[in-house]
PADRENLUM-547508 format. One record per residue: residue number from 1; x, y, z of N, C-alpha, C, CB in turn. Coordinates in Angstrom, 2 decimals, always signed. Glycine has a CB too. Example, Ala and Ser with C-alpha at 12.3 -4.5 7.8 and 13.67 -1.06 7.14 Angstrom:
2
atom dolum 1 | n_c1 +13.19 | n_c2 -5.69 | n_c3 +7.80 | ca_c1 +12.30 | ca_c2 -4.50 | ca_c3 +7.80 | c_c1 +13.20 | c_c2 -3.30 | c_c3 +7.80 | cb_c1 +11.31 | cb_c2 -4.47 | cb_c3 +9.05 $
atom dolum 2 | n_c1 +12.85 | n_c2 -2.25 | n_c3 +7.08 | ca_c1 +13.67 | ca_c2 -1.06 | ca_c3 +7.14 | c_c1 +12.90 | c_c2 +0.03 | c_c3 +7.87 | cb_c1 +14.08 | cb_c2 -0.60 | cb_c3 +5.72 $
END
This chain:
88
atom dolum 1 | n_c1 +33.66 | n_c2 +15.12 | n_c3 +1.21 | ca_c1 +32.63 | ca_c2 +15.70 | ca_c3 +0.39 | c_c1 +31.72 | c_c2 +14.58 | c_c3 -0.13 | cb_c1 +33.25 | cb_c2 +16.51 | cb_c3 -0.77 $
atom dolum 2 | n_c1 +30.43 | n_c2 +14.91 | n_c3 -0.02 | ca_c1 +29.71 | ca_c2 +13.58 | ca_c3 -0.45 | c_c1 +29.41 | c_c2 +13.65 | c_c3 -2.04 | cb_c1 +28.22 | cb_c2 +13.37 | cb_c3 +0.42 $
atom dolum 3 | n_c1 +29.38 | n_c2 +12.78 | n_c3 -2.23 | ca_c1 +28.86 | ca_c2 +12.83 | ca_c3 -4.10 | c_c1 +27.96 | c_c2 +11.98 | c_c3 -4.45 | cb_c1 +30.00 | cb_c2 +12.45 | cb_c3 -5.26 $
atom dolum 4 | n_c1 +27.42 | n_c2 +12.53 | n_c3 -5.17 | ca_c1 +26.04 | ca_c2 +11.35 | ca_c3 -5.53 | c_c1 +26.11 | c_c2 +11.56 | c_c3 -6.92 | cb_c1 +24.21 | cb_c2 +11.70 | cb_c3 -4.86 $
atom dolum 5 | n_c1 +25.23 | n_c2 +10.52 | n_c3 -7.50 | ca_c1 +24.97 | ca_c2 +10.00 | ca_c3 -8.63 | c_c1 +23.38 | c_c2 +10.48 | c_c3 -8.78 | cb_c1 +25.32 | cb_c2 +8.43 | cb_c3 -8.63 $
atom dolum 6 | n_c1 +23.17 | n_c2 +11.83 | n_c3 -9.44 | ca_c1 +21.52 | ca_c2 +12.06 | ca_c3 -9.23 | c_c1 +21.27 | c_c2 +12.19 | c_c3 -11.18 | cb_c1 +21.00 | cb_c2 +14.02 | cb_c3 -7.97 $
atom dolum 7 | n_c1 +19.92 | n_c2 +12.52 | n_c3 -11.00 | ca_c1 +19.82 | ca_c2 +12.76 | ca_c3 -12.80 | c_c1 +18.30 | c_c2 +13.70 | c_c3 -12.27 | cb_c1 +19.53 | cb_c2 +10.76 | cb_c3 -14.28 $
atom dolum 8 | n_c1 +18.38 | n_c2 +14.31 | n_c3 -13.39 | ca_c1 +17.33 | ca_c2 +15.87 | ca_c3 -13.84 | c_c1 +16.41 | c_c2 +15.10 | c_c3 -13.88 | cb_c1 +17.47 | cb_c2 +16.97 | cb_c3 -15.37 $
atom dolum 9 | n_c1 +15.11 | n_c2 +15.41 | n_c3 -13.19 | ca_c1 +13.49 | ca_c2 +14.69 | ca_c3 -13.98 | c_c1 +13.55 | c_c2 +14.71 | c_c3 -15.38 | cb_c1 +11.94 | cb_c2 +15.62 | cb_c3 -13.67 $
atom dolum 10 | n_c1 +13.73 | n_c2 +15.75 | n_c3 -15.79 | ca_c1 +13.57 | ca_c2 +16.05 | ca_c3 -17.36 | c_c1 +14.30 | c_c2 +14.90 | c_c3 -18.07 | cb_c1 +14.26 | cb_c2 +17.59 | cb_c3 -17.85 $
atom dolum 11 | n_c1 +15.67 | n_c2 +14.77 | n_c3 -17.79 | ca_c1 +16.69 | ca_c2 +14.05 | ca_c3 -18.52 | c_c1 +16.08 | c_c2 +12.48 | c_c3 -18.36 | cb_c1 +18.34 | cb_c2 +14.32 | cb_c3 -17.83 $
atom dolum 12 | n_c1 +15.34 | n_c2 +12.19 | n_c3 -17.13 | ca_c1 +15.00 | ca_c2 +10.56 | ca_c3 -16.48 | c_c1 +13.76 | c_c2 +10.36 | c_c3 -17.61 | cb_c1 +14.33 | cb_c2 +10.44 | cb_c3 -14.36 $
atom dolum 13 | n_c1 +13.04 | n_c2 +11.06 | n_c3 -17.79 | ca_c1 +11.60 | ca_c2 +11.16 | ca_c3 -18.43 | c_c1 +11.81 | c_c2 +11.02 | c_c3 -20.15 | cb_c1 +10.82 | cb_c2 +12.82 | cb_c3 -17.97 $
atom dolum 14 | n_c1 +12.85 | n_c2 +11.75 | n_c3 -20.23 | ca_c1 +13.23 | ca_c2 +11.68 | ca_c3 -21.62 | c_c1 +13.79 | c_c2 +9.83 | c_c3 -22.06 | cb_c1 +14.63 | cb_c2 +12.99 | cb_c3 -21.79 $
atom dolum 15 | n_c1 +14.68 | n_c2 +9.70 | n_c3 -20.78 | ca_c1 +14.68 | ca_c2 +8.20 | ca_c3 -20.84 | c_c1 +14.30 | c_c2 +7.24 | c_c3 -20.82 | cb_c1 +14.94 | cb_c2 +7.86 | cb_c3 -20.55 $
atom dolum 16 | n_c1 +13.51 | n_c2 +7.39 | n_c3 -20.30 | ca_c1 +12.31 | ca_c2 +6.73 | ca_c3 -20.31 | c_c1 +10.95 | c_c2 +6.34 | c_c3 -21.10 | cb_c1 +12.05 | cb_c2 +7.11 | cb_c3 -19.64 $
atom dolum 17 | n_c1 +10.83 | n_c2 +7.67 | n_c3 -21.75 | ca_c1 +10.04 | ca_c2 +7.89 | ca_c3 -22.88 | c_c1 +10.97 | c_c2 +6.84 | c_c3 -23.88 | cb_c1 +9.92 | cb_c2 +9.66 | cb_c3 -23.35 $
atom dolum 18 | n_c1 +12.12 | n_c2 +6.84 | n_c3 -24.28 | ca_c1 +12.77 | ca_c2 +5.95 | ca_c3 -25.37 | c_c1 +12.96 | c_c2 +4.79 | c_c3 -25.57 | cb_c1 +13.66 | cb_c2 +6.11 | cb_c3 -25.54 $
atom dolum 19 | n_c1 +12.30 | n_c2 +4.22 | n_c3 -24.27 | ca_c1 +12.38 | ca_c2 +2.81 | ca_c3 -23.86 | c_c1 +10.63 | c_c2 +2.39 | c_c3 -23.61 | cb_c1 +13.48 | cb_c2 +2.66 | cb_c3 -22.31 $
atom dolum 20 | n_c1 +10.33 | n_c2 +3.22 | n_c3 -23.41 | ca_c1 +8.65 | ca_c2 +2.60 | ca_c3 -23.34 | c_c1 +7.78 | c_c2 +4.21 | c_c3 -23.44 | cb_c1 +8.21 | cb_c2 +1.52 | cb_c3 -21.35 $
atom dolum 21 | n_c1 +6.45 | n_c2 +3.54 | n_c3 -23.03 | ca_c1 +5.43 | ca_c2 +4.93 | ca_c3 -22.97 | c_c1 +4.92 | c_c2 +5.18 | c_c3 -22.10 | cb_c1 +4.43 | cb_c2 +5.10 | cb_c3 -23.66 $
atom dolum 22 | n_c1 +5.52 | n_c2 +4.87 | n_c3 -21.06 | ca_c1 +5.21 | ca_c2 +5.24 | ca_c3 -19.51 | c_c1 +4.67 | c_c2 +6.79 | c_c3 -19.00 | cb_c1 +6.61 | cb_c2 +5.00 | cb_c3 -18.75 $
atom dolum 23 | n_c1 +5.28 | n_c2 +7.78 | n_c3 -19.82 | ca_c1 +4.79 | ca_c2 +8.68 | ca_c3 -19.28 | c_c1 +3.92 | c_c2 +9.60 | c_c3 -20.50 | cb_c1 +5.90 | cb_c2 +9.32 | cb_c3 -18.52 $
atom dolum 24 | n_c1 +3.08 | n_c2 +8.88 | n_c3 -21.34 | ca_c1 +2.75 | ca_c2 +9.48 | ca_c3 -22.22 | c_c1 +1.41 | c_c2 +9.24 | c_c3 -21.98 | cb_c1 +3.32 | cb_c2 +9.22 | cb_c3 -23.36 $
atom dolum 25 | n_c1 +0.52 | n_c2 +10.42 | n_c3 -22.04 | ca_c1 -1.12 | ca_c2 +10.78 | ca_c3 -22.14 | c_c1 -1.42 | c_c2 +10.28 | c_c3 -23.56 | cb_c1 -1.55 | cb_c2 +12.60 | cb_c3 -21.97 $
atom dolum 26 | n_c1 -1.83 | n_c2 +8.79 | n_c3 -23.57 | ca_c1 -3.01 | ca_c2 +9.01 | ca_c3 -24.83 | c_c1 -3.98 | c_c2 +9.86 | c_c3 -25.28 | cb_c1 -3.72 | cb_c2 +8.27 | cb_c3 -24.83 $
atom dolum 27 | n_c1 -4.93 | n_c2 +10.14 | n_c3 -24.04 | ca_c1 -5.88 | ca_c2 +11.06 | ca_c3 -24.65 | c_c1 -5.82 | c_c2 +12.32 | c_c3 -25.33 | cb_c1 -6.53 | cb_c2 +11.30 | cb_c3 -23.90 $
atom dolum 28 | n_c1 -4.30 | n_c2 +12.64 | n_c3 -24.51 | ca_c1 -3.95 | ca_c2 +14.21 | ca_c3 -24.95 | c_c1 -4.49 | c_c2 +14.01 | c_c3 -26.51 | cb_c1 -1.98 | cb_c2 +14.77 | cb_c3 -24.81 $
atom dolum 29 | n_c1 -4.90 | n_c2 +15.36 | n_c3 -26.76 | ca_c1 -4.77 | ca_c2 +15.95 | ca_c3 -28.31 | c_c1 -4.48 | c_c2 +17.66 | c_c3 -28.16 | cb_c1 -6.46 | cb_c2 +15.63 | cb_c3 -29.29 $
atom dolum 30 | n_c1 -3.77 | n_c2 +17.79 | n_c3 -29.03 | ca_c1 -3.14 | ca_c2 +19.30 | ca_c3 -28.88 | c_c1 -4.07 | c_c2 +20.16 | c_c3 -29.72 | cb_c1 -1.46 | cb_c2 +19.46 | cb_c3 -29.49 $
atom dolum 31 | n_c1 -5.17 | n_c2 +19.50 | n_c3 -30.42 | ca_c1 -6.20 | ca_c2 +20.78 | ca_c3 -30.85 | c_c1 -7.38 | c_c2 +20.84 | c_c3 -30.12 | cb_c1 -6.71 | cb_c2 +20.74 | cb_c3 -32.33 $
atom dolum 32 | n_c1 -8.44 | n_c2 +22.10 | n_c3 -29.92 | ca_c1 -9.24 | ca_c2 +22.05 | ca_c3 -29.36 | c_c1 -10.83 | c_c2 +21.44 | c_c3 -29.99 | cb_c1 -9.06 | cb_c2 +23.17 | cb_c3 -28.95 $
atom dolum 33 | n_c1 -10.55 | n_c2 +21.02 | n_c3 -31.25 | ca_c1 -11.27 | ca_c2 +20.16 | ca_c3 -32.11 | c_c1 -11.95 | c_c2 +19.02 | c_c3 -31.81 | cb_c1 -10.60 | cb_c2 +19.82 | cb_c3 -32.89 $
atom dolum 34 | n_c1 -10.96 | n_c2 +18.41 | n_c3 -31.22 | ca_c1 -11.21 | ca_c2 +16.88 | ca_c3 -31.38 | c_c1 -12.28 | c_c2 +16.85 | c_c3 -29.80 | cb_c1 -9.35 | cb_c2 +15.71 | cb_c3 -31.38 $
atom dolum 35 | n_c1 -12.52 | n_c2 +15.59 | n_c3 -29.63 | ca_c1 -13.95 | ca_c2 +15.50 | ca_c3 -28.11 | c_c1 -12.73 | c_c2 +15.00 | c_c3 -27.31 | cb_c1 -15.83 | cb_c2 +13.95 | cb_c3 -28.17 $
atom dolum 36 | n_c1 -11.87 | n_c2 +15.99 | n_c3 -26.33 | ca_c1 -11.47 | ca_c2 +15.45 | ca_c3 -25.41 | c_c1 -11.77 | c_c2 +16.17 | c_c3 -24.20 | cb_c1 -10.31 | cb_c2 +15.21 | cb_c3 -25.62 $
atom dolum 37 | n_c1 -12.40 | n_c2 +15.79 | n_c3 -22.99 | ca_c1 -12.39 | ca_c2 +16.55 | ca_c3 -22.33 | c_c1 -11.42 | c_c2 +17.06 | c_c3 -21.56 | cb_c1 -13.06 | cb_c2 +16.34 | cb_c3 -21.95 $
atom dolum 38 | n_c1 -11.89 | n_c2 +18.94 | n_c3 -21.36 | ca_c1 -10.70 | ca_c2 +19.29 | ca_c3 -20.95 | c_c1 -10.78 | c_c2 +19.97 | c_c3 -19.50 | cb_c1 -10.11 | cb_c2 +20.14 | cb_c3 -21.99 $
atom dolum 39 | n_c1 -10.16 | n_c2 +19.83 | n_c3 -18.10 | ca_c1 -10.15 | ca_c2 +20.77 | ca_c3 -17.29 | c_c1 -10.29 | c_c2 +21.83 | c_c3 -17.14 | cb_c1 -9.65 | cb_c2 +20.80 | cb_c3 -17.00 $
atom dolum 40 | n_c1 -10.97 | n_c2 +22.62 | n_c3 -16.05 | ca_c1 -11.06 | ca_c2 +24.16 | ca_c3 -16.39 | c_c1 -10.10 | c_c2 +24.44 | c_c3 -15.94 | cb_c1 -12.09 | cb_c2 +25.06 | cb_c3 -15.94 $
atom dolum 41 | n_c1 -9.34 | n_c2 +25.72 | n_c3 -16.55 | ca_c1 -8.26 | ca_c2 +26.21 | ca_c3 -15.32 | c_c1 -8.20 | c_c2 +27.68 | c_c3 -15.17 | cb_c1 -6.67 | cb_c2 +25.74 | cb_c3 -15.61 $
atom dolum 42 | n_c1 -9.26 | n_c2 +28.69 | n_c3 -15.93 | ca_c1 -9.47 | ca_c2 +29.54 | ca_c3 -15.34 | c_c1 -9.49 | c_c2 +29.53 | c_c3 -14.03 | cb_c1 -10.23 | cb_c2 +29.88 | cb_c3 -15.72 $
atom dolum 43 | n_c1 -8.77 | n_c2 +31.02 | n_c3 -13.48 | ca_c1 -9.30 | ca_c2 +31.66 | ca_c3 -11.80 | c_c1 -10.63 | c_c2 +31.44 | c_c3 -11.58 | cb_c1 -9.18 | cb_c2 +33.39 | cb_c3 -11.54 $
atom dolum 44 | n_c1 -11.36 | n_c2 +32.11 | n_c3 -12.53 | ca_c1 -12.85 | ca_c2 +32.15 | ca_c3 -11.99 | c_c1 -13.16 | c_c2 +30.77 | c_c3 -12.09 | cb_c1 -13.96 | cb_c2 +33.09 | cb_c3 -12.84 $
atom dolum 45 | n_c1 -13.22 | n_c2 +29.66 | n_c3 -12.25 | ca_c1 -13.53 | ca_c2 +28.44 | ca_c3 -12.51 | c_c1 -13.44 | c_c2 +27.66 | c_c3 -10.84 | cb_c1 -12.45 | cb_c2 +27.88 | cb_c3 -13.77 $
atom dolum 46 | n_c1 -12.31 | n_c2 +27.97 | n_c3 -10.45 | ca_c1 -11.88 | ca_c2 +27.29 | ca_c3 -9.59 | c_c1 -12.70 | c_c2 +27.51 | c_c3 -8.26 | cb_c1 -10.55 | cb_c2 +27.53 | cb_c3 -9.55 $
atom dolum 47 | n_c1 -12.74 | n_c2 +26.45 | n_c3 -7.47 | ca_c1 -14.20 | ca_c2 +26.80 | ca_c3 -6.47 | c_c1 -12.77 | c_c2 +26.09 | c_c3 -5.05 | cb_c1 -16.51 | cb_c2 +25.34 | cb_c3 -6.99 $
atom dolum 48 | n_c1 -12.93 | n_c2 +26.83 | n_c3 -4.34 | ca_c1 -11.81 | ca_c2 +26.35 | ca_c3 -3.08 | c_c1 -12.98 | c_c2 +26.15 | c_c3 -2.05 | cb_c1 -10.40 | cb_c2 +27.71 | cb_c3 -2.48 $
atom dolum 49 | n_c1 -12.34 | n_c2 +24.75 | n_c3 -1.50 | ca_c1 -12.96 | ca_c2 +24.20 | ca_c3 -0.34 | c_c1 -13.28 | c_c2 +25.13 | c_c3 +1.11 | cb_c1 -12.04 | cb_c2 +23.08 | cb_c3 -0.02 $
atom dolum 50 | n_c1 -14.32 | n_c2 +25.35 | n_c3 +1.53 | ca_c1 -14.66 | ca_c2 +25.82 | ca_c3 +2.49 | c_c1 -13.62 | c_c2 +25.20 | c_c3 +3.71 | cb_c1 -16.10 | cb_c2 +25.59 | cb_c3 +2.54 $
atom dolum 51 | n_c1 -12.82 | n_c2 +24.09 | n_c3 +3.80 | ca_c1 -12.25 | ca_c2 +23.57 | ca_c3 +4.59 | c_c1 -11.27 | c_c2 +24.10 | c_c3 +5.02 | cb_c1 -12.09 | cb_c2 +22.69 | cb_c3 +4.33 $
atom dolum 52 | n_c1 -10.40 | n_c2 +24.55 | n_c3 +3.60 | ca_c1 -9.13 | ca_c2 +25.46 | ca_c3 +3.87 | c_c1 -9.47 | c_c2 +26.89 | c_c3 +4.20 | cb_c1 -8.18 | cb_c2 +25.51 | cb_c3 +2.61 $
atom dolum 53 | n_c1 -10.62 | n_c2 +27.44 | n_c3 +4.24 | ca_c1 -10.96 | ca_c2 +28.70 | ca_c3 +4.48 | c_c1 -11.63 | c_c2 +28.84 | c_c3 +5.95 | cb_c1 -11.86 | cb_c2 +29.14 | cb_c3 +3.37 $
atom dolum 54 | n_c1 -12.20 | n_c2 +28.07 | n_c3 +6.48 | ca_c1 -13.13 | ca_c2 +28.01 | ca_c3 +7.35 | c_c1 -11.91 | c_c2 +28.08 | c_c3 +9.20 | cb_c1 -14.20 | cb_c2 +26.33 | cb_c3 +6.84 $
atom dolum 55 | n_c1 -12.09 | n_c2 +28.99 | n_c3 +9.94 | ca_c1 -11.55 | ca_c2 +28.93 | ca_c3 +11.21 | c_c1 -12.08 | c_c2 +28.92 | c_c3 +12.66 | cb_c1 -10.92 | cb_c2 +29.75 | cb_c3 +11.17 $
atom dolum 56 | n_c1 -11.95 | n_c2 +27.92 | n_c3 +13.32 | ca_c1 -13.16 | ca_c2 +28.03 | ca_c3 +14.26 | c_c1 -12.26 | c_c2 +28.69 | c_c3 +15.63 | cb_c1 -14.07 | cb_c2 +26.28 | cb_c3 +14.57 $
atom dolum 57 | n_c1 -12.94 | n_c2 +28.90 | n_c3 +16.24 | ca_c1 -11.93 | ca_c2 +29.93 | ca_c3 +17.46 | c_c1 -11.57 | c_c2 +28.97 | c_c3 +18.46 | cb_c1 -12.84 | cb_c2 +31.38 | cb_c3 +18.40 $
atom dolum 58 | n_c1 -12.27 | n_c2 +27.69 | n_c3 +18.47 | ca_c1 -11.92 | ca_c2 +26.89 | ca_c3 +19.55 | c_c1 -10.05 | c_c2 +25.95 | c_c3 +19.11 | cb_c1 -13.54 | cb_c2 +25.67 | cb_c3 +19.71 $
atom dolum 59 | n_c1 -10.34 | n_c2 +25.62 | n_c3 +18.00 | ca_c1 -8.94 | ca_c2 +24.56 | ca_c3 +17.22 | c_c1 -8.10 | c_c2 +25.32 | c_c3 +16.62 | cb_c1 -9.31 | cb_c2 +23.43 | cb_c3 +15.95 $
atom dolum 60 | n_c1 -8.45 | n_c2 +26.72 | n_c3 +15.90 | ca_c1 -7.79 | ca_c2 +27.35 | ca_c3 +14.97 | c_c1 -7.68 | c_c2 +26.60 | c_c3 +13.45 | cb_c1 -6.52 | cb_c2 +27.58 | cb_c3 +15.59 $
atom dolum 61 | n_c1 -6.85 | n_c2 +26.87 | n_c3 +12.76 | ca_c1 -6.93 | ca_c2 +25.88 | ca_c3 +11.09 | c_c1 -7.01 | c_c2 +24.51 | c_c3 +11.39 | cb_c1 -5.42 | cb_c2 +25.97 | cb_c3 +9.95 $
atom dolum 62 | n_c1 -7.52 | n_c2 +23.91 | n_c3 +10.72 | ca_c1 -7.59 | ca_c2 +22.90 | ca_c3 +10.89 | c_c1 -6.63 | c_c2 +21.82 | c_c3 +10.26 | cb_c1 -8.63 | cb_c2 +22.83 | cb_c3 +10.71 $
atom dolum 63 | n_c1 -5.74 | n_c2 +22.93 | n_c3 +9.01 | ca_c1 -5.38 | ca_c2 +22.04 | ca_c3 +8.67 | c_c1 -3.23 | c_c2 +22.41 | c_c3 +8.58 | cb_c1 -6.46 | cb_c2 +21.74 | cb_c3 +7.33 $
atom dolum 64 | n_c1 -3.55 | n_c2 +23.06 | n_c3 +10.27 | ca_c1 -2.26 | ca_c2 +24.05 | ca_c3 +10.45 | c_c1 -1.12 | c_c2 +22.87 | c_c3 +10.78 | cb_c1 -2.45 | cb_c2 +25.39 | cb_c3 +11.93 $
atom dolum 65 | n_c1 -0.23 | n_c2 +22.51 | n_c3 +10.21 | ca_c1 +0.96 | ca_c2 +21.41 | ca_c3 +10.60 | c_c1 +1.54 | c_c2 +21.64 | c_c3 +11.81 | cb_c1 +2.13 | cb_c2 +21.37 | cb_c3 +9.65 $
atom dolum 66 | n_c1 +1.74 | n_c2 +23.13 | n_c3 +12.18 | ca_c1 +2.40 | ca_c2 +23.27 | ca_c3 +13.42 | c_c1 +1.91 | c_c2 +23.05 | c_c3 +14.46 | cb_c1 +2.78 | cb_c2 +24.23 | cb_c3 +13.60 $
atom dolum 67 | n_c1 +0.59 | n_c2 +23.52 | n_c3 +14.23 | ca_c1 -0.49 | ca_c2 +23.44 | ca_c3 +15.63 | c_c1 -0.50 | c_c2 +21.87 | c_c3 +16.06 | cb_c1 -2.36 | cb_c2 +23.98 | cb_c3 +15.22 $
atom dolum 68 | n_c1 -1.08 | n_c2 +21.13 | n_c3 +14.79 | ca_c1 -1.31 | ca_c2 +19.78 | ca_c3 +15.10 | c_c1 -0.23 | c_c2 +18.68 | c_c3 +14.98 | cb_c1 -2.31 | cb_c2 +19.42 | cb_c3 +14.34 $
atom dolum 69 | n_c1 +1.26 | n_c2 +19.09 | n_c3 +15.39 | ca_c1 +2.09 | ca_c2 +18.91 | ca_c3 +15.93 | c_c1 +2.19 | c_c2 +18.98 | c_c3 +17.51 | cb_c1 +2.70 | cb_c2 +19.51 | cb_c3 +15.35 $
atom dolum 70 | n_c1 +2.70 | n_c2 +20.43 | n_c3 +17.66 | ca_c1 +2.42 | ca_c2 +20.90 | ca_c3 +18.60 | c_c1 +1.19 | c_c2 +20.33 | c_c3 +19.63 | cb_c1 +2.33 | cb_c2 +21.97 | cb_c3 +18.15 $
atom dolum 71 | n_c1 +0.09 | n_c2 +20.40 | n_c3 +19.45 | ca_c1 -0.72 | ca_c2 +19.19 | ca_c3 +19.94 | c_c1 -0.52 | c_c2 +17.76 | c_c3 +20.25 | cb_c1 -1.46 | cb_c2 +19.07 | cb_c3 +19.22 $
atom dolum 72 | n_c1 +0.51 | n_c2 +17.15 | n_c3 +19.16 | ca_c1 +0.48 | ca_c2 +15.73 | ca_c3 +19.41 | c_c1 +1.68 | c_c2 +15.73 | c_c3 +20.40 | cb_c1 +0.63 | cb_c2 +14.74 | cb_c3 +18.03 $
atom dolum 73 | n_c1 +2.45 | n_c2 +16.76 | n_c3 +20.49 | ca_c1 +3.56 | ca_c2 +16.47 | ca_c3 +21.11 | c_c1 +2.91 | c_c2 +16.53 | c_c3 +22.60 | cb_c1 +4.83 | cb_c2 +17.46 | cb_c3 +20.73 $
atom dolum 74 | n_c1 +2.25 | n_c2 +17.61 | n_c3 +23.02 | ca_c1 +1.74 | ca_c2 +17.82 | ca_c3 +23.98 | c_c1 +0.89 | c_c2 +16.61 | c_c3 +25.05 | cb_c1 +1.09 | cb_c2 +18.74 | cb_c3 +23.49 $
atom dolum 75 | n_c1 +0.54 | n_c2 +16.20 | n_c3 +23.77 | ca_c1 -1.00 | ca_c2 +14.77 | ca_c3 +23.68 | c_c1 +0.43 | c_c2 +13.82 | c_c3 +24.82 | cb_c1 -1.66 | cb_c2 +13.53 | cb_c3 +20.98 $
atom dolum 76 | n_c1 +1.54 | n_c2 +13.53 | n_c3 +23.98 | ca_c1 +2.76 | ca_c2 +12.57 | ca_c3 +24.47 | c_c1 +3.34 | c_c2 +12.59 | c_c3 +25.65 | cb_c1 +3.80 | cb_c2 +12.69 | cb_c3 +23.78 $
atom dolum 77 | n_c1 +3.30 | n_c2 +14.09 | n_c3 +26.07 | ca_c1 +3.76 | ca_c2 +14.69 | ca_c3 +27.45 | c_c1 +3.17 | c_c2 +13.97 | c_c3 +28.36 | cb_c1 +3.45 | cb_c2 +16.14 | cb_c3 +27.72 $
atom dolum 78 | n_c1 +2.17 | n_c2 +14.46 | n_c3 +28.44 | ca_c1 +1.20 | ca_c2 +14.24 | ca_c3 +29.16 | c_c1 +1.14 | c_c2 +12.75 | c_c3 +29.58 | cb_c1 +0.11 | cb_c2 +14.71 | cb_c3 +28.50 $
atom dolum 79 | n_c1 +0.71 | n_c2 +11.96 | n_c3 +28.64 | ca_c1 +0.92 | ca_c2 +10.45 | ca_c3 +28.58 | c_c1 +1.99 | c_c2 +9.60 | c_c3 +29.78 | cb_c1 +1.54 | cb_c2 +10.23 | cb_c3 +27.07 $
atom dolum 80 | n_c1 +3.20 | n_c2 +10.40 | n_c3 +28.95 | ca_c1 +4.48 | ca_c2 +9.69 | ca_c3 +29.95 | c_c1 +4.41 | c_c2 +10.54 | c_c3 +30.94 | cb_c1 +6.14 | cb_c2 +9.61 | cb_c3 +29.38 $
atom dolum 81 | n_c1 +3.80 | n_c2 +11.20 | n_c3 +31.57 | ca_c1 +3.99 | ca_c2 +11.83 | ca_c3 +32.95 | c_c1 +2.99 | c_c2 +11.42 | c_c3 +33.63 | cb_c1 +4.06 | cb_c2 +13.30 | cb_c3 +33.04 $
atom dolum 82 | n_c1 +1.69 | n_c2 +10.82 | n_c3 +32.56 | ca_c1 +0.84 | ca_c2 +10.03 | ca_c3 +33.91 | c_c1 +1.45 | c_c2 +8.41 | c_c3 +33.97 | cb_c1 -1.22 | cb_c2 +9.94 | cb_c3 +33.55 $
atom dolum 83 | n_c1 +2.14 | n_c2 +7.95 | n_c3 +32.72 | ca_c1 +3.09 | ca_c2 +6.41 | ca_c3 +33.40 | c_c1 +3.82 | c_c2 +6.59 | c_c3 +34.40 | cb_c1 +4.20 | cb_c2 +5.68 | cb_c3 +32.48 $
atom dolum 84 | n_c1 +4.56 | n_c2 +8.06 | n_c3 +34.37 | ca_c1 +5.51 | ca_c2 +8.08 | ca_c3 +35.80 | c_c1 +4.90 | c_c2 +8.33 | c_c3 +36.89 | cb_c1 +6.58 | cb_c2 +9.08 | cb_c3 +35.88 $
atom dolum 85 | n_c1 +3.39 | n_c2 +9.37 | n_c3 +36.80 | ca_c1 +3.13 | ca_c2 +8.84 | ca_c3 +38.39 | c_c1 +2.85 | c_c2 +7.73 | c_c3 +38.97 | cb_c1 +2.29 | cb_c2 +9.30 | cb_c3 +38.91 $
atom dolum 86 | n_c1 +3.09 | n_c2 +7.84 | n_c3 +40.44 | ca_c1 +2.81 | ca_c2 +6.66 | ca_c3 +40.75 | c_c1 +1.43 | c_c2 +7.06 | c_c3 +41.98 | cb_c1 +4.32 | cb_c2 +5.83 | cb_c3 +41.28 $
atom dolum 87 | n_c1 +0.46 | n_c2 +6.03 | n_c3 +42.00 | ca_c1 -0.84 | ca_c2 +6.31 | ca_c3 +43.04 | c_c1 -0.51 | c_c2 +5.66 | c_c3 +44.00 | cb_c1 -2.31 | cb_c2 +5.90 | cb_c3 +42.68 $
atom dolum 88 | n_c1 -0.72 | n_c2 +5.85 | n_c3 +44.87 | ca_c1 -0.81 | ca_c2 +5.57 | ca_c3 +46.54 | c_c1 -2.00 | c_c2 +5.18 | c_c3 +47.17 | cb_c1 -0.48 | cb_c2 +6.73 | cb_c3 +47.31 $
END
């Protein structure tokens, strides 16, 4: 049975915090008072890249992991089967 020695983010962060300020936001301020600027995070706010939306019929997604796998593997085939032929 294997066993490891792991620890919770939460629990590491907390430790960390007690020893330095590594993971602490200065700017934060928890009222909406003070001049900090803040991110939008409304739905409506959010504007999504034409990139992830966009599909062309020739490639398909562009940004599909399987496909462009699948492709590179293909790309490799190919490769070592023209080192093995041999020309005459």
């Amino acid at each position: 049975l294997y066993c490891c020695n792991t620890i919770n983010i939460w629990d590491y962060i907390t430790k960390v915090n007690r020893e330095s300020a590594r993971f602490y936001y200065f700017l934060y301020s928890p009222s909406n008072d003070s001049c900090v600027l803040r991110p939008p995070y409304k739905i409506f706010s959010l504007d999504i890249w034409d990139f992830y939306l966009s599909k062309t019929l020739e490639t398909g997604c562009p940004y599909d992991l399987d496909i462009g796998l699948a492709e590179h593997e293909e790309h490799l085939n190919d490769v070592e089967l023209k080192q093995r032929t041999k020309y005459i």
